[in-house]
C-alpha positions in Angstrom: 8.4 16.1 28.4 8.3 13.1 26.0 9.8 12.9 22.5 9.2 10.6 20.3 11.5 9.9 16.9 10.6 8.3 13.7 12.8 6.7 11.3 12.7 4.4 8.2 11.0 6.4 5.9 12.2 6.5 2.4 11.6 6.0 -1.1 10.4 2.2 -2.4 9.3 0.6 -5.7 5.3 -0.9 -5.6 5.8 -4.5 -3.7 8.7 -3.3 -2.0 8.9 -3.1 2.0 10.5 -0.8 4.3 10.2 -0.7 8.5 9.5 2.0 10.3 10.7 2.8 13.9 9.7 4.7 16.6 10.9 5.6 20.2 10.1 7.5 22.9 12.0 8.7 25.9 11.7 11.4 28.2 9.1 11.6 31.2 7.8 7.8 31.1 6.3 5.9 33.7 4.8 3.7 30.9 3.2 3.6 27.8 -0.5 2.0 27.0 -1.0 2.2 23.6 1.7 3.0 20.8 0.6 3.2 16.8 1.2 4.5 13.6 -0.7 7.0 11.6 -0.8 8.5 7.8 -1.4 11.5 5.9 -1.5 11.8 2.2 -1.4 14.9 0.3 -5.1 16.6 1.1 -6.1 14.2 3.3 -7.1 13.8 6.9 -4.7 12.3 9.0 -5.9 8.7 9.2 -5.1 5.4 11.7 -2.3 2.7 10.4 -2.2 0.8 13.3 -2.8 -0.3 16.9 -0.6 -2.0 19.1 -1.3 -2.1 23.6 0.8 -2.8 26.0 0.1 -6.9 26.2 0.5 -6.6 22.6 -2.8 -6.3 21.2 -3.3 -5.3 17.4 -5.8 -3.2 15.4 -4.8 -2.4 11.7 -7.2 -0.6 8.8 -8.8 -2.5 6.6 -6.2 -1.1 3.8 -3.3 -2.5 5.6 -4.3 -5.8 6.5 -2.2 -8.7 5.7 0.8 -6.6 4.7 1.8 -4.6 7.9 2.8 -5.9 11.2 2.6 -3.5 14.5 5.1 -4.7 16.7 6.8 -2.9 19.8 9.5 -3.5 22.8 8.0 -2.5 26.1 11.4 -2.6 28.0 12.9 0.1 25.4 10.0 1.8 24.6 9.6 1.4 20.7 7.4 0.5 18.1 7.9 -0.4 14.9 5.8 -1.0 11.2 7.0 -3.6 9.3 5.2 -2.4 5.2 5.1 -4.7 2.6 3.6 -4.7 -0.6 3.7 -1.4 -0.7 1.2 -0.2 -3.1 1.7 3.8 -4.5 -1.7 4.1 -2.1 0.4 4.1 0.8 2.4 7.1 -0.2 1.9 9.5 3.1 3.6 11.2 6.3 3.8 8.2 8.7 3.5 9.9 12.2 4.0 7.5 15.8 1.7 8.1 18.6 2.4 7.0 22.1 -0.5 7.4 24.8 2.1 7.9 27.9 1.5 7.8 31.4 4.3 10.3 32.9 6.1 9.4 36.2 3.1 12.0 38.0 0.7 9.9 36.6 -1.0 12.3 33.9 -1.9 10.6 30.8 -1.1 12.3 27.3 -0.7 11.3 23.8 1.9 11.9 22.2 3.2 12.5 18.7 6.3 11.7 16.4 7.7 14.3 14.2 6.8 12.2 10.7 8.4 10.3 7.9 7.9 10.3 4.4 7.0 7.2 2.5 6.9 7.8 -0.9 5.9 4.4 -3.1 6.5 5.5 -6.9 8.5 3.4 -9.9 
């Protein structure tokens, strides 16, 4: 079994910033790819962004130039560094961790969520 636990959610003016963490512990022999989703209100459940192993990035178009992916392979987290937050980017923020156990099966795994709420 893995868990994975968010924190740093919270409420934040427009052009503020706030860092999200996440980490994972349980059955981990390592972990490939770790990144950060969204939901809004209605919405479909949508990709933040990307980070591998070697440290890699993918973000979406929206969050270009004002998040930063970053992780710590030796303690297993990964964190979201928002700024400029924009009202837009009010939505559950949810981890995900593709894991590779110590049997060697490969599964993805999900945080729990945090709320970001960006309102005045």
């Amino acid at each position: 079994q893995v868990q994975l636990v968010e924190s740093g959610g919270g409420l934040v003016q427009p052009g503020g910033s706030l860092r999200l963490s996440c980490a994972a512990s349980g059955n981990i022999f390592s972990i490939n790819v770790m990144g950060w989703y969204r939901q809004a209100p209605g919405e479909q459940r949508e990709l933040v962004a990307l980070i591998s192993d070697s440290g890699s990035t993918n973000y979406a178009d929206s969050v270009k130039g004002r998040f930063t992916i970053s992780r710590d392979n030796a303690k297993n987290t990964v964190s979201l560094q928002m700024n400029s937050l924009k009202p837009e980017d009010t939505a559950v923020y949810f981890c995900k961790a593709n894991v590779l156990t110590r049997s060697r099966t490969l599964f993805a795994y999900w945080g729990q969520g945090t709320q970001v709420t960006v309102s005045s």
